[in-house]
ROTINU-840577 format. One line per 8 residues: number of its first residue (from 1); their letters; for each residue x, y, z of N, C-alpha, C. Coordinates in steps of 0.1 Angstrom, whole numbers, plus 5000, padded with zeros to 4 digits. Layout:
! ROTINU-840577
NUM) a) X:Y:Z:X:Y:Z:X:Y:Z; ... $
***
This chain:
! ROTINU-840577
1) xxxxxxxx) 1289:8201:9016:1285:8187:9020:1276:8181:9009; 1277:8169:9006:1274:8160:8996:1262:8153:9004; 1246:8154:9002:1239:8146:9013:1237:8138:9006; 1233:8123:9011:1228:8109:8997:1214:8105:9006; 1211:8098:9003:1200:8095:9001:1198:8080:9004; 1193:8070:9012:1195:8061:9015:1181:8053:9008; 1187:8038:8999:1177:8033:8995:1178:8018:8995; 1170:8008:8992:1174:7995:8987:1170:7993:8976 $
9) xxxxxxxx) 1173:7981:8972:1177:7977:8958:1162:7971:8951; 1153:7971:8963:1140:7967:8965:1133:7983:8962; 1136:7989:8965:1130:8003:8968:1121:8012:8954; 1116:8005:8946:1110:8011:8933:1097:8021:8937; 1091:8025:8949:1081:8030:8954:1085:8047:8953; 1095:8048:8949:1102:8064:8955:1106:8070:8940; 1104:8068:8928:1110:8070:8918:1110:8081:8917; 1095:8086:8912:1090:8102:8909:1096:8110:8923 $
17) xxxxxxxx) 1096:8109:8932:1099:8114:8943:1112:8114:8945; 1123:8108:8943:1136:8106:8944:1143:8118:8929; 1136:8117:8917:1141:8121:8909:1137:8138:8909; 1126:8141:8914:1123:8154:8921:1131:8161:8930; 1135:8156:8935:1143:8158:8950:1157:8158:8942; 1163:8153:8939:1174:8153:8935:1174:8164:8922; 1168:8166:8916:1169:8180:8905:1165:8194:8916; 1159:8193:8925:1160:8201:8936:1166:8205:8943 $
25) xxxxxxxx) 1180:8196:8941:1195:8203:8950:1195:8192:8966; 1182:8181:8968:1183:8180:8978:1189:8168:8982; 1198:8161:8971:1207:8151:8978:1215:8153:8963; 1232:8144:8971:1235:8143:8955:1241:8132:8951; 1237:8121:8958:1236:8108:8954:1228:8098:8961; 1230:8087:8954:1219:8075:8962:1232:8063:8971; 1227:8058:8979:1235:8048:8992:1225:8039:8988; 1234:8026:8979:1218:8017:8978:1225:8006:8983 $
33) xxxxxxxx) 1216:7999:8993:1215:7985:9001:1212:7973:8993; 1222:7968:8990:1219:7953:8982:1205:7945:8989; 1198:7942:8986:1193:7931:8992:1196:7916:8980; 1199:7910:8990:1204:7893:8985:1193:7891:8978; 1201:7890:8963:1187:7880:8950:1185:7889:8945; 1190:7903:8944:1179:7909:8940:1184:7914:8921; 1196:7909:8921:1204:7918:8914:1198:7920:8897; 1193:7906:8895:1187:7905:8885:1174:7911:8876 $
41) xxxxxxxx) 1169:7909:8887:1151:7918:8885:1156:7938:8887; 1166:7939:8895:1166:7953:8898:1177:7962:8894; 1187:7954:8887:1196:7962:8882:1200:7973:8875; 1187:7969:8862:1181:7974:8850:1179:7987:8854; 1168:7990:8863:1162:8000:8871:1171:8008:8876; 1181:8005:8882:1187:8017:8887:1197:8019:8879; 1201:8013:8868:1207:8020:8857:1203:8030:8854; 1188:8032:8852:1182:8042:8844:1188:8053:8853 $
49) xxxxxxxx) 1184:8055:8860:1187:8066:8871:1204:8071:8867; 1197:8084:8861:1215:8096:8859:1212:8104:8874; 1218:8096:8883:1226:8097:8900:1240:8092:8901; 1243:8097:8906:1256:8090:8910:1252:8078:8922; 1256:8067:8923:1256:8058:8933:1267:8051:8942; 1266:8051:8956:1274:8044:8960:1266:8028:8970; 1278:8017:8971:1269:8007:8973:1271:8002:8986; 1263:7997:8999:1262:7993:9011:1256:7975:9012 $
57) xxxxxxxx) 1269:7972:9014:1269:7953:9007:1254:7949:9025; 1249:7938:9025:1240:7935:9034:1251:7934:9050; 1237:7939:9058:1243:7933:9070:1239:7922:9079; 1239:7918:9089:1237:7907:9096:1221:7907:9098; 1215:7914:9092:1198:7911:9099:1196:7910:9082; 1206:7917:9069:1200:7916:9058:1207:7903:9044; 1214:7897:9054:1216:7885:9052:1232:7880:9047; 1240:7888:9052:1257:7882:9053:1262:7888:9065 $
65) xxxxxxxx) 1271:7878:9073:1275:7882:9083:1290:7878:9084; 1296:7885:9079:1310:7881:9072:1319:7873:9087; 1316:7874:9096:1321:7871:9111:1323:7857:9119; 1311:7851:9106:1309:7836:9111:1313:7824:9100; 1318:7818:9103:1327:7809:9092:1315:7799:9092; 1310:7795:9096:1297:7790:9088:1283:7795:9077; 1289:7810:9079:1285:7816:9068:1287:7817:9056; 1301:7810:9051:1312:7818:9041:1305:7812:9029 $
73) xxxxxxxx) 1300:7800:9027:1292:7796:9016:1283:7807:9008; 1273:7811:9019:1265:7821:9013:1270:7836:9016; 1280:7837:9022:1289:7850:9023:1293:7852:9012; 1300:7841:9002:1304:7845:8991:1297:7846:8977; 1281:7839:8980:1276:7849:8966:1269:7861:8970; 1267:7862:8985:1257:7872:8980:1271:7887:8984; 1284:7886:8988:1298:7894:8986:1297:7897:8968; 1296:7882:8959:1298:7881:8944:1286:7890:8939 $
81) xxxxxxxx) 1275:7893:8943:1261:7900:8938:1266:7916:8943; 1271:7916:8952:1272:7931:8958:1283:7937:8950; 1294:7929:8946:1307:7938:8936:1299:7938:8922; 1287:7932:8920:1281:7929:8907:1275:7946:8903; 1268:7944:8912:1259:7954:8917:1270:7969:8914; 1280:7972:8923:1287:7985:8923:1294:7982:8906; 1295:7972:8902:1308:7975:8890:1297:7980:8876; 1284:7975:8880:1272:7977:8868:1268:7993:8872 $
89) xxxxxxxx) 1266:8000:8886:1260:8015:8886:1274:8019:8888; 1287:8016:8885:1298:8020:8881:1301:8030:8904; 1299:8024:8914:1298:8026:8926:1310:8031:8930; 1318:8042:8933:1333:8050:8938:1332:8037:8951; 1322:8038:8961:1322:8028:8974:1313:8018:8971; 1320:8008:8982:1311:7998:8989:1314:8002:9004; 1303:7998:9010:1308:7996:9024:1296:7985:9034; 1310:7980:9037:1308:7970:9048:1304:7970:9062 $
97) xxxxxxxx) 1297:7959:9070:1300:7959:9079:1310:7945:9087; 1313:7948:9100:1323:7934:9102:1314:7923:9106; 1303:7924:9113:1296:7909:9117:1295:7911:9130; 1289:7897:9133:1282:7902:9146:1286:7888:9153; 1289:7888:9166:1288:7874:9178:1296:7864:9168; 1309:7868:9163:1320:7865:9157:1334:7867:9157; 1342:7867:9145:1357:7870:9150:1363:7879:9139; 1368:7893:9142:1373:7898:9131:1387:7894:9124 $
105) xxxxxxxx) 1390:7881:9125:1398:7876:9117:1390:7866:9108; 1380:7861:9106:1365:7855:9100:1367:7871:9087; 1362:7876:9095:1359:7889:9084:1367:7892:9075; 1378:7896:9077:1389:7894:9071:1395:7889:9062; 1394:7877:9065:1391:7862:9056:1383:7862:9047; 1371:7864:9050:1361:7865:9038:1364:7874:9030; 1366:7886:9034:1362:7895:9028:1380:7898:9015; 1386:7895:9020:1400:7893:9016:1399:7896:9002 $
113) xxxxxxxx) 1392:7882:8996:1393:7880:8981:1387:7885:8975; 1378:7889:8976:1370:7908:8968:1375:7921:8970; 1378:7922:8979:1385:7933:8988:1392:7941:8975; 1389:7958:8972:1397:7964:8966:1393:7976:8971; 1397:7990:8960:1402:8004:8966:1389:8005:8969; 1375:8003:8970:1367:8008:8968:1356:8005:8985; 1362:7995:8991:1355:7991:9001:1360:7999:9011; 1350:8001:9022:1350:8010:9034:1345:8005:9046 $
121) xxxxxxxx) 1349:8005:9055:1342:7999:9065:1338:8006:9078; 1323:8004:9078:1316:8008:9084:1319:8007:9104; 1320:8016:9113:1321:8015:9123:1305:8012:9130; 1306:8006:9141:1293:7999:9146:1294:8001:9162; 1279:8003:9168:1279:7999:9185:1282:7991:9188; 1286:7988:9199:1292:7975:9208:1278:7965:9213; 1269:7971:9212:1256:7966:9211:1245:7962:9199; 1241:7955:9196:1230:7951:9182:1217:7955:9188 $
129) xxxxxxxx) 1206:7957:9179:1193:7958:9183:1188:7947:9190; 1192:7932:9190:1185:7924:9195:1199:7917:9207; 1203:7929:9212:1220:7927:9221:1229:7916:9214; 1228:7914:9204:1244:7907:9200:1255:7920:9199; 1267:7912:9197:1279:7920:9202:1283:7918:9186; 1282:7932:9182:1295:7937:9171:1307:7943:9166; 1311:7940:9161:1325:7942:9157:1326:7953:9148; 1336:7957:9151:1340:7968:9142:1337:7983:9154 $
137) xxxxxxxx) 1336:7984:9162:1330:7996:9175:1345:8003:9175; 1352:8001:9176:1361:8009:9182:1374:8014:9172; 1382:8027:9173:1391:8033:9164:1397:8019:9161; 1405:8015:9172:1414:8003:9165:1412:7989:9160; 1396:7986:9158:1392:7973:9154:1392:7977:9137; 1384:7985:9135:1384:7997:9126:1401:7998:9115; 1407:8004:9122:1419:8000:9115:1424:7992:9114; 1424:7982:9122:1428:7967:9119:1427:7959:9105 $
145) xxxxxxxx) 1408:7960:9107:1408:7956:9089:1411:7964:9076; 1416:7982:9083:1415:7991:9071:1430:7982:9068; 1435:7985:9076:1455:7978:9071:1451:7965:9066; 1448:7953:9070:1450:7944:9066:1446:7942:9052; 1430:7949:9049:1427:7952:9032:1432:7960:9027; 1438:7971:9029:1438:7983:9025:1423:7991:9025; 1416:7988:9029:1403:7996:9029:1402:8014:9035; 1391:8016:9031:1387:8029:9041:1378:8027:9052 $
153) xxxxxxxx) 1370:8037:9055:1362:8042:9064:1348:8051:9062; 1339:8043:9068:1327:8051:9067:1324:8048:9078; 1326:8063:9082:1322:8070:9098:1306:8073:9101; 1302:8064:9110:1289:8066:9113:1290:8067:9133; 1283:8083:9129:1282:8093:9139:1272:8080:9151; 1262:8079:9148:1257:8073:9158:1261:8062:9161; 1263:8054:9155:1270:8040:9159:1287:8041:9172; 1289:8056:9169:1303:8057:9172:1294:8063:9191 $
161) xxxxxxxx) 1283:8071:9187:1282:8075:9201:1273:8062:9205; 1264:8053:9208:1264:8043:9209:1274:8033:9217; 1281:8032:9212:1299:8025:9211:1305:8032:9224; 1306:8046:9222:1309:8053:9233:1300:8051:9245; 1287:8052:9245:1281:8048:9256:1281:8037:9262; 1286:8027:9257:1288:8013:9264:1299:8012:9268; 1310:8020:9262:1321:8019:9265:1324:8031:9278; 1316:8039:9285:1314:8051:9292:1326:8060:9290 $
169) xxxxxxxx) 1322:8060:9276:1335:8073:9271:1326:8084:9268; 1331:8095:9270:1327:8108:9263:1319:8105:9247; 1312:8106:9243:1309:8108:9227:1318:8111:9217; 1315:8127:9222:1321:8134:9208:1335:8130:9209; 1341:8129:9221:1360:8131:9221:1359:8112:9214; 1353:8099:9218:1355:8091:9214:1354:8093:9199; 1342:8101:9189:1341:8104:9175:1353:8103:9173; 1358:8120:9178:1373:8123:9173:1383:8115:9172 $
177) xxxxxxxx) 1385:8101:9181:1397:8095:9176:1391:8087:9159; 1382:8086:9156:1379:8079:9144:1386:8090:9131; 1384:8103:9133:1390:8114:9122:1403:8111:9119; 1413:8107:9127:1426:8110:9118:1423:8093:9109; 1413:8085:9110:1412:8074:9097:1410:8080:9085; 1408:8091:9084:1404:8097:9069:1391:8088:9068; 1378:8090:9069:1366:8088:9069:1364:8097:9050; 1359:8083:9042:1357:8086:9027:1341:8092:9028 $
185) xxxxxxxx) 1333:8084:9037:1317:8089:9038:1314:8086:9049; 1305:8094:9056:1299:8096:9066:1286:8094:9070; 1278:8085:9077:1264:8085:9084:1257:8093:9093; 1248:8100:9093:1242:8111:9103:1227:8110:9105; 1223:8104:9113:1208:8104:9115:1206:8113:9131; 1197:8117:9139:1198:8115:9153:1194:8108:9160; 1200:8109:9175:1194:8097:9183:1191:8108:9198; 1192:8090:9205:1190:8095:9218:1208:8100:9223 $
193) xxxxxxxx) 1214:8110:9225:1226:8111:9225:1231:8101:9239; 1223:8096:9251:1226:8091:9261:1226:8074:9256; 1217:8072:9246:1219:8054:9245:1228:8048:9239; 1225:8032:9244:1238:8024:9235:1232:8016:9223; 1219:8023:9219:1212:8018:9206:1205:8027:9201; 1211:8024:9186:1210:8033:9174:1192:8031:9173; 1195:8046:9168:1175:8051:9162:1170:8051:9153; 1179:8060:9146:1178:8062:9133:1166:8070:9130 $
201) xxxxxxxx) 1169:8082:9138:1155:8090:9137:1158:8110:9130; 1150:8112:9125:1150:8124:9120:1159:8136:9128; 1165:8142:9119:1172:8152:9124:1160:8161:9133; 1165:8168:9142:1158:8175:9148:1145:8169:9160; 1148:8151:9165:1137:8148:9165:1147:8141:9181; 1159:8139:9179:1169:8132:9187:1174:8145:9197; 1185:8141:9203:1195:8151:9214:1207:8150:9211; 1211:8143:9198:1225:8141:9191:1231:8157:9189 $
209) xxxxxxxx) 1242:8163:9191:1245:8176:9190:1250:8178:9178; 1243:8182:9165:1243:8176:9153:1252:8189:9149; 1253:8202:9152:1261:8212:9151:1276:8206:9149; 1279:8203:9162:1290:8199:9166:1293:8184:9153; 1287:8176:9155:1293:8166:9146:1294:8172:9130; 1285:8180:9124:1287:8185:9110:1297:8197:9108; 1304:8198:9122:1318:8209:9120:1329:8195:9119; 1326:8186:9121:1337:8170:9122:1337:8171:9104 $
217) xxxxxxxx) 1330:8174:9096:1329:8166:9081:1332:8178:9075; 1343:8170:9063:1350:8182:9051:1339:8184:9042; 1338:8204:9041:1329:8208:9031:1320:8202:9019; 1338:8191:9011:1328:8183:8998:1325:8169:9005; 1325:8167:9018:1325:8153:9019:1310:8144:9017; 1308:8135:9016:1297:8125:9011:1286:8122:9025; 1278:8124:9027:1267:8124:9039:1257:8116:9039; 1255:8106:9040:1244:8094:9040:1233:8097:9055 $
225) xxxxxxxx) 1222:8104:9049:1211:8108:9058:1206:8092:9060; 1209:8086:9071:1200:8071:9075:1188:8070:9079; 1184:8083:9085:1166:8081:9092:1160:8073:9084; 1149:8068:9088:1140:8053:9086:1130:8064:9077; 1125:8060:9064:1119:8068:9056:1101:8062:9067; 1097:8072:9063:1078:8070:9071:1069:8069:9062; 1075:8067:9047:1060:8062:9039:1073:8054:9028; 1060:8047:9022:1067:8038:9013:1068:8041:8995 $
233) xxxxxxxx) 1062:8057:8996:1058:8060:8984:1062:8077:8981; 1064:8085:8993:1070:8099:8993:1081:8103:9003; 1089:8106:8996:1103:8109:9005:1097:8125:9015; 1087:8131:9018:1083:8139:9027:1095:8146:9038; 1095:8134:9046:1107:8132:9062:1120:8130:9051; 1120:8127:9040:1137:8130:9039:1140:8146:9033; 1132:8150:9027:1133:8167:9020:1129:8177:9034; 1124:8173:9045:1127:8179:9055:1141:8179:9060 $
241) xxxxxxxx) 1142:8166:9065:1155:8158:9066:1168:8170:9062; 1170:8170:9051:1177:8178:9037:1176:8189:9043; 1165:8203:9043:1165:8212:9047:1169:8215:9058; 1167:8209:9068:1173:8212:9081:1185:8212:9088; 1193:8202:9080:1208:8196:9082:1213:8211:9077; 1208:8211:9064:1215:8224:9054:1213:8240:9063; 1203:8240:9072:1202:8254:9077:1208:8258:9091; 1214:8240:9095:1220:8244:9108:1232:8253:9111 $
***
């Protein structure tokens, strides 16, 4: 298993600590979060970094929500900043999400004319943090847009049991229909395994049956640890994070 490391594009507080950690075996790439604007002031920087990178375009709280056609103005520079972003740290992914309290034919649309081998799209709860309704929750909304772009999949474990919970399906059996998409990378944080909102909390800290979901992912596959980092200056909770996934 390939674990990454989740950062934004804003994120300069973690340098010495990210480049430690990573000569240390404890991730083996970075998942970096565009933030809108930023591309110019921060590009430079993460060039320097000999990591491999993959790129995670914004979401609806981080300022594109590809779903709403009164978005599409600013949908499409800060879409144009995010391919900027992966084609300069030379990114294998992007990955997307579909939008929120919208229409996945909106998404679609937007997303259409950028759209190549390299985008993946992210599965989501049927719930938002602040209850709006997202798109993308279910195996077949999921494939919908994979066929229509040709895109992939980035399987996120919690989002999917979330999804399940609102949908009063089993968890893990609802995961499983997402596997035969061929999932290129994967999300793993834990949660509350009973809610329909994501945590995003430390391995070992949730009721997620993390055993069981890390027998779901292929040996070299790509693993984006999402837990919410707890300082803004040492990765501490993620090098735990790291060890514990690895000793389950």
């Amino acid at each position: 298993m390939k674990l990454g490391l989740k950062l934004g594009t804003r994120n300069f507080g973690y340098t010495d600590e990210a480049l430690r950690l990573y000569d240390k075996g404890c991730f083996s790439y970075i998942e970096l979060f565009v933030i809108p604007g930023s591309f110019d002031e921060t590009v430079s920087y993460w060039k320097h970094f000999s990591v491999p990178m993959i790129i995670h375009a914004p979401h609806s709280y981080g300022g594109m929500n590809l779903s709403q056609a009164r978005d599409r103005e600013n949908n499409e520079k800060v879409l144009s900043e995010t391919f900027k972003f992966a084609d300069a740290l030379q990114s294998e992914y992007i990955i997307f999400h579909a939008g929120v309290n919208g229409s996945m034919e909106e998404t679609v649309s937007q997303l259409r004319p950028f759209s190549d081998s390299r985008c993946l799209i992210e599965n989501k709860p049927l719930k938002g943090i602040n209850g709006e309704k997202c798109l993308g929750a279910t195996p077949e909304d999921v494939r919908r847009v994979m066929d229509e772009l040709n895109a992939g999949i980035c399987l996120d474990f919690g989002h999917a049991i979330c999804a399940a919970n609102t949908l009063s399906r089993e968890p893990v059996g609802f995961i499983r229909e997402f596997l035969p998409l061929g999932p290129s990378v994967y999300h793993l944080t834990d949660g509350d395994f009973e809610s329909e909102r994501d945590m995003h909390l430390h391995y070992g800290d949730g009721s997620f049956p993390l055993k069981t979901l890390l027998r779901m992912i292929p040996d070299d596959a790509m693993v984006t640890n999402e837990a919410k980092h707890d300082s803004d200056t040492d990765l501490n909770d993620f090098e735990k994070d790291s060890l514990y996934v690895k000793n389950i």
